[in-house]
DRENTORKOL-3810 file (N, C-alpha, C; in nm, 4 decimals):
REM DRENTORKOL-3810
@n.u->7.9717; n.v->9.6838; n.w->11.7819; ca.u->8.0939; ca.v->9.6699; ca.w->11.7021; c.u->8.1571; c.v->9.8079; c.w->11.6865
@n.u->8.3124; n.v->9.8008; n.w->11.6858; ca.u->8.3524; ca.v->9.9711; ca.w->11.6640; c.u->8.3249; c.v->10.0129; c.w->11.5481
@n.u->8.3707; n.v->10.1662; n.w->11.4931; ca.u->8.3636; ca.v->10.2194; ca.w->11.3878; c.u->8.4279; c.v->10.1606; c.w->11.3025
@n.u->8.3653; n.v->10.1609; n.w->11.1566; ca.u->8.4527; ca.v->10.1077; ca.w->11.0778; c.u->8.4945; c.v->10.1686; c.w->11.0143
@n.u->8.6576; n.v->10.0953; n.w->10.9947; ca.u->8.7697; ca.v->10.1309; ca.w->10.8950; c.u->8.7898; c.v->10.0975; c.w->10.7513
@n.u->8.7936; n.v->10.1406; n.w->10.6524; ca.u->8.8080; ca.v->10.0993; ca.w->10.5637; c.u->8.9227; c.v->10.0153; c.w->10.5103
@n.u->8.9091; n.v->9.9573; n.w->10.4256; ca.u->9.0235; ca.v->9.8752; ca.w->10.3699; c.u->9.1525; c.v->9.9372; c.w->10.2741
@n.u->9.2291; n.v->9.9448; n.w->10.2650; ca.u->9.3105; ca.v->9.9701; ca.w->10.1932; c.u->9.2501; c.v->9.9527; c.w->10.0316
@n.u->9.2289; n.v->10.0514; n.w->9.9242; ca.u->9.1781; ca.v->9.9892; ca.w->9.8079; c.u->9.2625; c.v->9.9091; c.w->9.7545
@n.u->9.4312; n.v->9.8994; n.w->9.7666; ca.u->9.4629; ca.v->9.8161; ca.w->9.7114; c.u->9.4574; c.v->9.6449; c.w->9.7157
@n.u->9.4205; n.v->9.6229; n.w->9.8571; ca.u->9.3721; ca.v->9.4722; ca.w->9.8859; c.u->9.2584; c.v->9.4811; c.w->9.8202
@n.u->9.1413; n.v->9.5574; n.w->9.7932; ca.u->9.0483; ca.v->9.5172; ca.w->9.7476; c.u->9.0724; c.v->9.4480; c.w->9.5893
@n.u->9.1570; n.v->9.4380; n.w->9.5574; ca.u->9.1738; ca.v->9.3594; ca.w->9.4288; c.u->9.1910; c.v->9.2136; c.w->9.4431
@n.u->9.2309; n.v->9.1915; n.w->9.5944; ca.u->9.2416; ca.v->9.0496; ca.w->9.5611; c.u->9.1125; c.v->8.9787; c.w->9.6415
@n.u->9.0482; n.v->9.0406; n.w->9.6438; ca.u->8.8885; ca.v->8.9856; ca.w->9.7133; c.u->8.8370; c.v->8.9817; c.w->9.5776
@n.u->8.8473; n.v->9.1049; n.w->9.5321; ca.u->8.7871; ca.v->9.0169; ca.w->9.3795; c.u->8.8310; c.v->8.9661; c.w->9.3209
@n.u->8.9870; n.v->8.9563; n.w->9.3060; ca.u->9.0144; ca.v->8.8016; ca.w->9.1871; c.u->8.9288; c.v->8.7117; c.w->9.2890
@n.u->8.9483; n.v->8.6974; n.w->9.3986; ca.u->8.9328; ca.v->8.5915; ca.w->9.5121; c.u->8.7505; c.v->8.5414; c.w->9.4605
@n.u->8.6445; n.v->8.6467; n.w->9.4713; ca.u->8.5380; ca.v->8.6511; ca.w->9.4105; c.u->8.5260; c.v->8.6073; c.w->9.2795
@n.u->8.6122; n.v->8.6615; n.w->9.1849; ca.u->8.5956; ca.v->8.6776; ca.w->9.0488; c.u->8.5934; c.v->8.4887; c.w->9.0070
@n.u->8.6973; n.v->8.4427; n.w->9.1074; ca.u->8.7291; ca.v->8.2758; ca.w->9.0285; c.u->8.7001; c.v->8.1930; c.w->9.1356
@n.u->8.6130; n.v->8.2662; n.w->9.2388; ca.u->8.4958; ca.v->8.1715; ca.w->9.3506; c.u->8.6275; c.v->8.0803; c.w->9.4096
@n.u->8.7342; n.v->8.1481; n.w->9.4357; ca.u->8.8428; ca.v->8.0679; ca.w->9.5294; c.u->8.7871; c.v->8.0424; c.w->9.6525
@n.u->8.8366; n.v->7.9255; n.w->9.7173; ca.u->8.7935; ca.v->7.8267; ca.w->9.8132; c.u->8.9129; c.v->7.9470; c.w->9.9280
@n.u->8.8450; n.v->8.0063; n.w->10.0305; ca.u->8.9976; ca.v->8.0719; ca.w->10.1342; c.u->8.9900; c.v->8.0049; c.w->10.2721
@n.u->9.0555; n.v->8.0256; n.w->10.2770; ca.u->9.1198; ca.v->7.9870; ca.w->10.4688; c.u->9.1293; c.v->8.1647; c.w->10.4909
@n.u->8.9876; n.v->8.1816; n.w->10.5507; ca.u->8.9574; ca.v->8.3114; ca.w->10.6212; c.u->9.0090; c.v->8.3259; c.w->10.7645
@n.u->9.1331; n.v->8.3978; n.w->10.7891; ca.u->9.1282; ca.v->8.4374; ca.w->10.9459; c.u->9.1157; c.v->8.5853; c.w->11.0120
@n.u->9.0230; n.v->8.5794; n.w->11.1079; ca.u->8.9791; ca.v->8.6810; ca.w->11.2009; c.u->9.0612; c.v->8.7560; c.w->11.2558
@n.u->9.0072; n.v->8.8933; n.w->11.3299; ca.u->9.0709; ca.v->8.9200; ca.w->11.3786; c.u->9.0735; c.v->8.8706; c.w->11.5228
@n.u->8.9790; n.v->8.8181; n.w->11.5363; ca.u->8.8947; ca.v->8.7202; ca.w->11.7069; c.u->8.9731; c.v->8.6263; c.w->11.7289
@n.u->9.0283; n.v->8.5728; n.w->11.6200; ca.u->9.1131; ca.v->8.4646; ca.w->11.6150; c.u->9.0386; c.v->8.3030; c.w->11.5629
@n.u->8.9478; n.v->8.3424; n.w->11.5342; ca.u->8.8460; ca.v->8.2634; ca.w->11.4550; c.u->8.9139; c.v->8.2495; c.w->11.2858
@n.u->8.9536; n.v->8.1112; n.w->11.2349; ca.u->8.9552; ca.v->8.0488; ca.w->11.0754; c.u->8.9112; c.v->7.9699; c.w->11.0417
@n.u->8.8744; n.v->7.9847; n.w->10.9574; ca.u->8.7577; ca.v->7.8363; ca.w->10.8262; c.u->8.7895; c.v->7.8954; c.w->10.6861
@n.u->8.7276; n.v->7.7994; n.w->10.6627; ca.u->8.7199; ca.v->7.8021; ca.w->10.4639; c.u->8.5709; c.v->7.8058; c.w->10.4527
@n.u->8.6143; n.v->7.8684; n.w->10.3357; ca.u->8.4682; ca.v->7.9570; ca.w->10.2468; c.u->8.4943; c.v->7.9520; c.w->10.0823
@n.u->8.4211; n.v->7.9333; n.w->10.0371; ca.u->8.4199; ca.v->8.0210; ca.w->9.9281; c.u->8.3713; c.v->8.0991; c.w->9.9058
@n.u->8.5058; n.v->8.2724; n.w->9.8449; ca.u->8.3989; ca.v->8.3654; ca.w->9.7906; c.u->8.3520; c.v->8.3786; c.w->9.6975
@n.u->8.2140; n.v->8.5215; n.w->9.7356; ca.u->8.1452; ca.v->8.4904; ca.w->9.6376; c.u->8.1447; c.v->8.6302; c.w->9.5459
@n.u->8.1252; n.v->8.7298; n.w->9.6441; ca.u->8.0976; ca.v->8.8621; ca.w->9.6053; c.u->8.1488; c.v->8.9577; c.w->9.7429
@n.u->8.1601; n.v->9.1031; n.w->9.6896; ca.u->8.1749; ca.v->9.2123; ca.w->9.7820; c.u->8.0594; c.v->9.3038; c.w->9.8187
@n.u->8.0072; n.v->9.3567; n.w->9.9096; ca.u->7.9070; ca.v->9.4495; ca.w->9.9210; c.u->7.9389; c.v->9.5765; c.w->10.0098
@n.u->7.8754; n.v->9.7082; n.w->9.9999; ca.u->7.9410; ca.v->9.7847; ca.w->10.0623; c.u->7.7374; c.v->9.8177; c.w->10.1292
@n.u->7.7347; n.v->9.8321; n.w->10.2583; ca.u->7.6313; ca.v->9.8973; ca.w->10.2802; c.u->7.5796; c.v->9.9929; c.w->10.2873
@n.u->7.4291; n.v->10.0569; n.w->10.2928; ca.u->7.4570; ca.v->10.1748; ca.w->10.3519; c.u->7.5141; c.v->10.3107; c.w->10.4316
@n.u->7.5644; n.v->10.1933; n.w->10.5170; ca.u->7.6486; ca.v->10.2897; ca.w->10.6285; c.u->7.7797; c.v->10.2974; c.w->10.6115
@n.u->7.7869; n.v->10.2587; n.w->10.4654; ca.u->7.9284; ca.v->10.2424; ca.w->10.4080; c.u->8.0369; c.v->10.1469; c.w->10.4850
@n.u->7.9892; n.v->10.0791; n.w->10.5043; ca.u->8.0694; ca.v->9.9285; ca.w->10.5723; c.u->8.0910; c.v->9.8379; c.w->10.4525
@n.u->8.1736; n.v->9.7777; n.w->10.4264; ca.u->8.2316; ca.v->9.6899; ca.w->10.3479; c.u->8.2496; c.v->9.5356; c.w->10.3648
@n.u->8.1451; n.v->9.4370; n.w->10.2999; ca.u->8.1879; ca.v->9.2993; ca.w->10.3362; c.u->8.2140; c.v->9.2413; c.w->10.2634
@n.u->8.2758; n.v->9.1089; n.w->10.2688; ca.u->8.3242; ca.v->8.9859; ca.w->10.1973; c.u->8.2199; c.v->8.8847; c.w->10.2427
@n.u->8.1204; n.v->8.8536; n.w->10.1013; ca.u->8.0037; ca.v->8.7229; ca.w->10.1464; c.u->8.1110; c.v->8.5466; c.w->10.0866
@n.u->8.0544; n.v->8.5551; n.w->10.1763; ca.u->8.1119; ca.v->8.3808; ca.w->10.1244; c.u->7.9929; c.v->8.2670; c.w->10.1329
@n.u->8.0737; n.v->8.1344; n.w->10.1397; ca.u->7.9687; ca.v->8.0475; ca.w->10.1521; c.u->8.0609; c.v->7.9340; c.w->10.1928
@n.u->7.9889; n.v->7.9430; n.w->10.3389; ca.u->8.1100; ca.v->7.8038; ca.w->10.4047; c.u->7.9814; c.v->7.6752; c.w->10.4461
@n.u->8.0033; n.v->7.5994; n.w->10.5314; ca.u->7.9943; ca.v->7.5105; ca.w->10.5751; c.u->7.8349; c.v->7.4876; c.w->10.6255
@n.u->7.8526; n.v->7.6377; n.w->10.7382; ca.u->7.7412; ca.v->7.7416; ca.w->10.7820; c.u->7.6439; c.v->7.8028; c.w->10.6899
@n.u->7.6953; n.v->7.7716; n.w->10.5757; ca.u->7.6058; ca.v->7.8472; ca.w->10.4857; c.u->7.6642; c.v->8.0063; c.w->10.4443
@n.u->7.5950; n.v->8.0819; n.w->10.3742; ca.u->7.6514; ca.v->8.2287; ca.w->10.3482; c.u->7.6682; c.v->8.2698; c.w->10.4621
@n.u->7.7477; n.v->8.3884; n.w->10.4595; ca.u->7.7786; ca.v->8.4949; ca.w->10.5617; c.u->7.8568; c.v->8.6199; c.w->10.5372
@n.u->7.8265; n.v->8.7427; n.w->10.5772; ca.u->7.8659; ca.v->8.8353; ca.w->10.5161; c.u->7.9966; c.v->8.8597; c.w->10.6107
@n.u->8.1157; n.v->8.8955; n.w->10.5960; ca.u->8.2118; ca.v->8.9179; ca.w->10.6358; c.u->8.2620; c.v->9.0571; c.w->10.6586
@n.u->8.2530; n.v->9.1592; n.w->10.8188; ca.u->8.2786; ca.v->9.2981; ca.w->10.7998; c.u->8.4366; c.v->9.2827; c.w->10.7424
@n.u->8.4968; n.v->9.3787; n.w->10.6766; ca.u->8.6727; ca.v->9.3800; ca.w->10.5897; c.u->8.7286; c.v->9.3977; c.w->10.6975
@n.u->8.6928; n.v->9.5281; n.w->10.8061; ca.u->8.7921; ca.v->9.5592; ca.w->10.8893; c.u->8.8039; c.v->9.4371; c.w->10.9847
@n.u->8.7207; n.v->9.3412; n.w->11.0421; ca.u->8.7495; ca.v->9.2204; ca.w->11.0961; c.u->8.8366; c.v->9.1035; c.w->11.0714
@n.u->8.8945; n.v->9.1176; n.w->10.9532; ca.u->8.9553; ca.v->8.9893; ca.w->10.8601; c.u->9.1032; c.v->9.0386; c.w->10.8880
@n.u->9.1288; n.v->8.9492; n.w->10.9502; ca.u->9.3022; ca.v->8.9688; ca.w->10.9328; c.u->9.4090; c.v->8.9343; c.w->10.8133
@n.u->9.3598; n.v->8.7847; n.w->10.7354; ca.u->9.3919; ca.v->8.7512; ca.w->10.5919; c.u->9.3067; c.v->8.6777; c.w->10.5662
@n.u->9.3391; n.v->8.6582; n.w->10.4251; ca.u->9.3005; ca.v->8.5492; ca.w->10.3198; c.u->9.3812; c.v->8.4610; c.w->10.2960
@n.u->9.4003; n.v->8.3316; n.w->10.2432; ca.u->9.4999; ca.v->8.2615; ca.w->10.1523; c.u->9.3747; c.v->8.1538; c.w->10.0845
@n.u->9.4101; n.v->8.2206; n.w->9.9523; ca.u->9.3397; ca.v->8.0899; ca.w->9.8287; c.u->9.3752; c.v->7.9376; c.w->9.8642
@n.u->9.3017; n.v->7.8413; n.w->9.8787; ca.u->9.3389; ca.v->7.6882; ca.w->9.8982; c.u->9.3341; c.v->7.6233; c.w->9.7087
@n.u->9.2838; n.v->7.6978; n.w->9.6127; ca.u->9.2725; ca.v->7.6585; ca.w->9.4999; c.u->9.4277; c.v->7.6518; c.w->9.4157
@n.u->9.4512; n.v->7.5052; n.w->9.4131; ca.u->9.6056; ca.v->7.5223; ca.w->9.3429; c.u->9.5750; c.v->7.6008; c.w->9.1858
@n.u->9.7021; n.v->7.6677; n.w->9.1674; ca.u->9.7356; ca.v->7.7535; ca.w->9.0581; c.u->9.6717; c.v->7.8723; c.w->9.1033
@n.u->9.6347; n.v->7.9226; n.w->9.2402; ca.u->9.5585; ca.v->8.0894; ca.w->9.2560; c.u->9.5982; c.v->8.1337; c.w->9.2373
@n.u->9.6358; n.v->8.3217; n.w->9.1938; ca.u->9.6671; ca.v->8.3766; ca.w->9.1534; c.u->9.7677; c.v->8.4668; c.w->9.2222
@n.u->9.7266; n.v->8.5182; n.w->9.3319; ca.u->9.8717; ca.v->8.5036; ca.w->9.4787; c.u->9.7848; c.v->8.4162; c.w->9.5966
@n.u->9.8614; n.v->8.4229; n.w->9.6976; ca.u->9.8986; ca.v->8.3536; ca.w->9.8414; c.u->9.8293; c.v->8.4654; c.w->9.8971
@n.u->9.8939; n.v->8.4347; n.w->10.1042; ca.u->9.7872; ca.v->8.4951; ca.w->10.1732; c.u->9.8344; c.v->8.6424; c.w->10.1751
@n.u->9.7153; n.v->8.6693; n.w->10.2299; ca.u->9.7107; ca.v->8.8157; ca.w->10.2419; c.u->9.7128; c.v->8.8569; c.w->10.3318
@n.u->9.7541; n.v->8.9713; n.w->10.3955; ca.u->9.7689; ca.v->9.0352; ca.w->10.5299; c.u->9.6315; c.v->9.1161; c.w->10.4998
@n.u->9.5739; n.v->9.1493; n.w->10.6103; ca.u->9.4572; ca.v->9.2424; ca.w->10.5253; c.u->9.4713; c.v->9.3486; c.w->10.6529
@n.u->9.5111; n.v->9.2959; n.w->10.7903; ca.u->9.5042; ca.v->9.4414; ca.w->10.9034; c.u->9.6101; c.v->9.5339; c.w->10.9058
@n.u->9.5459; n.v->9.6442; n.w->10.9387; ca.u->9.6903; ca.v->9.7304; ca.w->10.9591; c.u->9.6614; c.v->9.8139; c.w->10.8310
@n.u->9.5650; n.v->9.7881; n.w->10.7709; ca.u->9.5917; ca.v->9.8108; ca.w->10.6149; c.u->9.4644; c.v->9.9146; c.w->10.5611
@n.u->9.4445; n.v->10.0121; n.w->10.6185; ca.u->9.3442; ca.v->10.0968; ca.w->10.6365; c.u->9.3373; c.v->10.2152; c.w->10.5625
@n.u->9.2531; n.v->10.2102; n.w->10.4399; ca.u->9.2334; ca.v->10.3614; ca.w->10.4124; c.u->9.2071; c.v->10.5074; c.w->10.5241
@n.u->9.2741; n.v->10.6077; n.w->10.5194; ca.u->9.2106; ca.v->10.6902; ca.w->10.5823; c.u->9.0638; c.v->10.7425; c.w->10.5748
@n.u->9.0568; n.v->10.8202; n.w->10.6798; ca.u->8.8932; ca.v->10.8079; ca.w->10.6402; c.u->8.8712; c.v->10.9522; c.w->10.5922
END
């Protein structure tokens, strides 16, 4: 997998409302791969990589950030719509 990029901190707010109220998302890739999940939590690893765990269909799965192209909450009344998430890169 390439090096990773970080996320913009300001999207990181809506992974955690997204976390915070276990919203149901329509996750799409950057592979071009989408499903629904619900999240659950954020983790940053050792190697300072950053994921989004969910829990779909498949069961959990940890999600690298820089791979995710958006989010959009499926839970009516969420708190915003989708999200662009690429392009959207802290420097390093």
């Amino acid at each position: 997998m390439n090096t990773y990029r970080p996320l913009n901190c300001d999207l990181h707010d809506y992974l955690e409302i997204a976390c915070m109220h276990g919203y149901r998302l329509r996750i799409e890739r950057l592979d071009g791969l989408s499903f629904e999940a619900r999240a659950l939590t954020t983790r940053t690893a050792a190697s300072k990589e950053e994921f989004l765990l969910v829990q779909g269909d498949a069961g959990q799965q940890a999600l690298r950030l820089d791979q995710l192209l958006a989010i959009t909450p499926l839970n009516v009344g969420a708190s915003f719509g989708r999200v662009e998430l690429t392009g959207s890169h802290c420097a390093l």
